[in-house]
C-alpha positions in Angstrom: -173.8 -129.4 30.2 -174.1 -131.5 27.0 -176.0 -134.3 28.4 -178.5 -131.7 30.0 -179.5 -130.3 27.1 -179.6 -133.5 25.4 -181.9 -134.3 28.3 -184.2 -131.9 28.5 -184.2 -131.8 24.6 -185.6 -135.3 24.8 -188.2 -134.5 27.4 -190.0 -131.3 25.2 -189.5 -133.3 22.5 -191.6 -136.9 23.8 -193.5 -134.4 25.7 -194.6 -132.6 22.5 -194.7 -135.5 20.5 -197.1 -137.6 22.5 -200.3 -135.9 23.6 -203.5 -137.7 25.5 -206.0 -135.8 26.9 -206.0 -136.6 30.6 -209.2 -138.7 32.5 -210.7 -137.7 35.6 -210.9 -139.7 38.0 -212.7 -139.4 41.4 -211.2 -140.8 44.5 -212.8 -140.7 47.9 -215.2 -137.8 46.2 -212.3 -135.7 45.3 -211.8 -135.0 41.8 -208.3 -136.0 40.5 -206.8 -135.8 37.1 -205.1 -139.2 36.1 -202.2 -139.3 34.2 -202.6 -142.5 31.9 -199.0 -145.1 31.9 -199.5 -144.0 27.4 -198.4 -140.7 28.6 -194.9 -141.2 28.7 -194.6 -141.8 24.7 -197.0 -139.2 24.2 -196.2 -136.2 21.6 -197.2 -132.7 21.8 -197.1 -130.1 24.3 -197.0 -130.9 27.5 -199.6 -131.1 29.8 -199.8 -127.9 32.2 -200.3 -128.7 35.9 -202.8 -126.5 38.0 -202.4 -125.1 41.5 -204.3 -127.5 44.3 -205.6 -129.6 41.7 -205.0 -133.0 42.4 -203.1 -135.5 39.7 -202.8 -139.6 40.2 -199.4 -140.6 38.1 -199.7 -144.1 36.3 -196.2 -143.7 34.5 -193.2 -144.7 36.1 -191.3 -141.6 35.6 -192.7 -137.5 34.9 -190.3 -134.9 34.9 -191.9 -131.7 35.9 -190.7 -128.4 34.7 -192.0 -124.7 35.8 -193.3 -122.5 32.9 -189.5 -120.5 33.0 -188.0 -123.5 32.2 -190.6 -124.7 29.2 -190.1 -121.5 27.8 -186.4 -121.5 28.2 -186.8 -125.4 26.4 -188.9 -124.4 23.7 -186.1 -121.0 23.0 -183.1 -124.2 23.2 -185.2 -126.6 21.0 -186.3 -123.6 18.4 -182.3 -122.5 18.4 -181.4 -125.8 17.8 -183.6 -126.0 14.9 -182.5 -122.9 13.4 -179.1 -124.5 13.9 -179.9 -127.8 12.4 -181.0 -125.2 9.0 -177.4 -123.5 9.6 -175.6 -126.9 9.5 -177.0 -127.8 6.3 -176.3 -124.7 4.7 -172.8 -124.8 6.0 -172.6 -128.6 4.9 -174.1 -128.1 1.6 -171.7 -125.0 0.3 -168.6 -127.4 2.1 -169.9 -130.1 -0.1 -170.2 -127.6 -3.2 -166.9 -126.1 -2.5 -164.9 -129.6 -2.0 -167.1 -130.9 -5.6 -165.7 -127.9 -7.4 -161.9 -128.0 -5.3 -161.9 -132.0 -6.8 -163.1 -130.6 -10.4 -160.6 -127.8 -10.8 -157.8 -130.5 -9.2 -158.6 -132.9 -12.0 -158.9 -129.9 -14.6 -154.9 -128.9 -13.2 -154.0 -132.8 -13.6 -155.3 -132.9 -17.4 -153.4 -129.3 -18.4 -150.5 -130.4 -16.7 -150.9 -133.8 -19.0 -151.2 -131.6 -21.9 -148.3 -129.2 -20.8 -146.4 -132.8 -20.6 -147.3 -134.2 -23.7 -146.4 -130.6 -25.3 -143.4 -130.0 -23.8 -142.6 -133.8 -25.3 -143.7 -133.0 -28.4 -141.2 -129.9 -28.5 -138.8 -131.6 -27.0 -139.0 -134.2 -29.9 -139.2 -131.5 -32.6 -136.0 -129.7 -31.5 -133.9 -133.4 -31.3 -135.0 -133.5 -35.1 -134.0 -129.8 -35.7 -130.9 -130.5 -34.0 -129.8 -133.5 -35.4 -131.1 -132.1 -39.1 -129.0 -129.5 -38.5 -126.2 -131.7 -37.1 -126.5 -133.6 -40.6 -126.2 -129.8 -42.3 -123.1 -128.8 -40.3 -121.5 -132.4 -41.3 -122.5 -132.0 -45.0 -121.5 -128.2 -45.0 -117.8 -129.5 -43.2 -117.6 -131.8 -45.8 -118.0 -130.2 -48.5 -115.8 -127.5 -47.3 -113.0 -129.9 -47.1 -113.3 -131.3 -50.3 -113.3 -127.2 -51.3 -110.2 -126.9 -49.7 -108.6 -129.7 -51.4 -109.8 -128.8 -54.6 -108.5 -125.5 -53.8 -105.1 -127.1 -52.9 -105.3 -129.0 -56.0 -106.1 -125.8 -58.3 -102.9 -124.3 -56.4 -100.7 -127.0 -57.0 -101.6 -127.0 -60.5 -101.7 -123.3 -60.6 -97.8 -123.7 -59.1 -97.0 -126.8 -62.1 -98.9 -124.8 -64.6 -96.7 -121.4 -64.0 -93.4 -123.4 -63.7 -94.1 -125.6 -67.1 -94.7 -122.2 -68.3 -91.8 -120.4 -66.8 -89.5 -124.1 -67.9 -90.8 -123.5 -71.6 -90.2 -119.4 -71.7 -87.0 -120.7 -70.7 -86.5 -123.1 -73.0 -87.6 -120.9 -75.8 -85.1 -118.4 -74.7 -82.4 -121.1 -75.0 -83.6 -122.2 -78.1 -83.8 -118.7 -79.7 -80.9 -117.5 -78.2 -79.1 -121.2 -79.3 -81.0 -120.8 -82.9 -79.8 -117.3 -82.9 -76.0 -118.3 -82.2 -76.5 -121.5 -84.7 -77.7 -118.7 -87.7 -75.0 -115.9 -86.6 -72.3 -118.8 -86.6 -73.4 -119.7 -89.8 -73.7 -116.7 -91.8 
């Protein structure tokens, strides 16, 4: 069905396209229309064939078609022209759509290069806040520690302190209590 349209598509086109004026031409006193050999690349609309009118064909091949059909031709070739317009439209907003589809994909490839590089960025910033604050917790341990031992330090010498204190209340109590029996022995 393809190849017929295509065919008679290409017949009403050459047949529009190429347009001669036919001769006359009289044979054996009858009057005849000639059909010159040029007409087969002629352009423009056809030629339209009378009743009893005689024709003399100097091409090697003339399709003939009744007036139904040239009509029915000419409805094909205007359709198909309206469809030509139709194809480019579609084509056109396909190409506009898949320009802007490519544009917003390269627009989604650079924010997810920026969403990268920022999430790196953080990602960076928070293994510095971490180990800062690694360092902090280390320091605060440490100094803790050497708290404690001062504190276990202070204690012990709290503890030696109170003893060398409770040794000497002692020892002053032995004395006084020794000076005491040394001046009541004497006296």
């Amino acid at each position: 069905m393809k190849k017929f349209y295509l065919l008679t598509f290409l017949i009403f086109s050459i047949s529009i396209s190429y347009s001669q004026d036919l001769l006359v031409v009289e044979l054996d006193s009858i009057k005849a229309y000639e059909i010159p050999a040029s007409y087969a690349n002629r352009k423009g609309v056809p030629y339209l064939a009378k009743k009893d009118v005689p024709y003399i064909f100097r091409t090697s091949d003339i399709y003939l078609m009744n007036s139904i059909s040239y009509e029915t031709m000419k409805r094909i070739y205007q359709g198909m022209k309206d469809k030509d317009t139709v194809t480019e439209a579609i084509l056109k907003n396909y190409t506009a759509t898949l320009r802007r589809n490519v544009e917003l994909e390269n627009q989604l490839k650079s924010n997810f290069a920026k969403s990268d590089s920022l999430d790196q960025i953080v990602y960076q910033k928070t293994q510095a806040t971490l180990i800062n604050t690694q360092r902090a917790l280390d320091y605060t341990v440490n100094s803790l520690e050497k708290a404690t031992n001062s504190l276990e330090i202070v204690e012990k010498s709290t503890k030696r302190q109170r003893r060398k204190s409770t040794f000497e209340k002692v020892l002053y109590a032995i004395g006084g209590v020794g000076i005491g029996v040394l001046v009541g022995v004497s006296l």
